[in-house]
Phi, psi and omega in degrees: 000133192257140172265126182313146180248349181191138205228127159224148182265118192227069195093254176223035166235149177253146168261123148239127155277132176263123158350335164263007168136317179331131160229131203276112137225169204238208178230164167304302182308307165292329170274329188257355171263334169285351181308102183306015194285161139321359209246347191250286202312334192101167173221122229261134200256177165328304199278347173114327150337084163335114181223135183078013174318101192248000192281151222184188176303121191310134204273110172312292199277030156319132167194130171291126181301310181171186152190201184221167177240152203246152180048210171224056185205348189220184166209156173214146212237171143218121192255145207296345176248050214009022163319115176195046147243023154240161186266106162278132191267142185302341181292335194286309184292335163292295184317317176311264238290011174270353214107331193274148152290150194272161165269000000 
């Protein structure tokens, strides 16, 4: 797993540099409509049935506040519409910023 080596805020976008050399960067909008929480992605009931699901079209007027890094494996954002409970994994942020749907 390659680890951001270096994180800046650049408006209403984050720049990440990665350890191989690489660079990211993603929006607000995009990250908080991608947000891996259970409160966006949903949560699965016994039958499989998707419940609580709120993800949906990128919130424009979004921007991110900060965030922390969780383990020596994440980031967790906190964001201007107080949305601060999903775990971005770095593998998750790398696939954004490729383009890729996150796993």
């Amino acid at each position: 797993m390659i680890s951001p080596s270096e994180i800046q805020l650049i408006g209403k976008e984050l720049a990440i540099r990665w350890q191989d050399g690489r660079e990211t960067y993603l929006g607000a909008s995009l990250l908080r409509s991608s947000s891996p929480s259970a409160e966006v992605q949903g949560e699965p009931d016994l039958f499989g049935r998707l419940s609580g699901a709120t993800a949906g079209p990128g919130k424009p007027d979004v921007e991110i506040l900060g965030w922390k890094q969780v383990g020596n494996y994440a980031l967790q954002f906190r964001f201007s519409d107080g949305h601060q409970t999903g775990i971005y994994t770095f593998e998750t942020l790398r696939r954004l910023g490729d383009g890729e749907e996150p796993v």
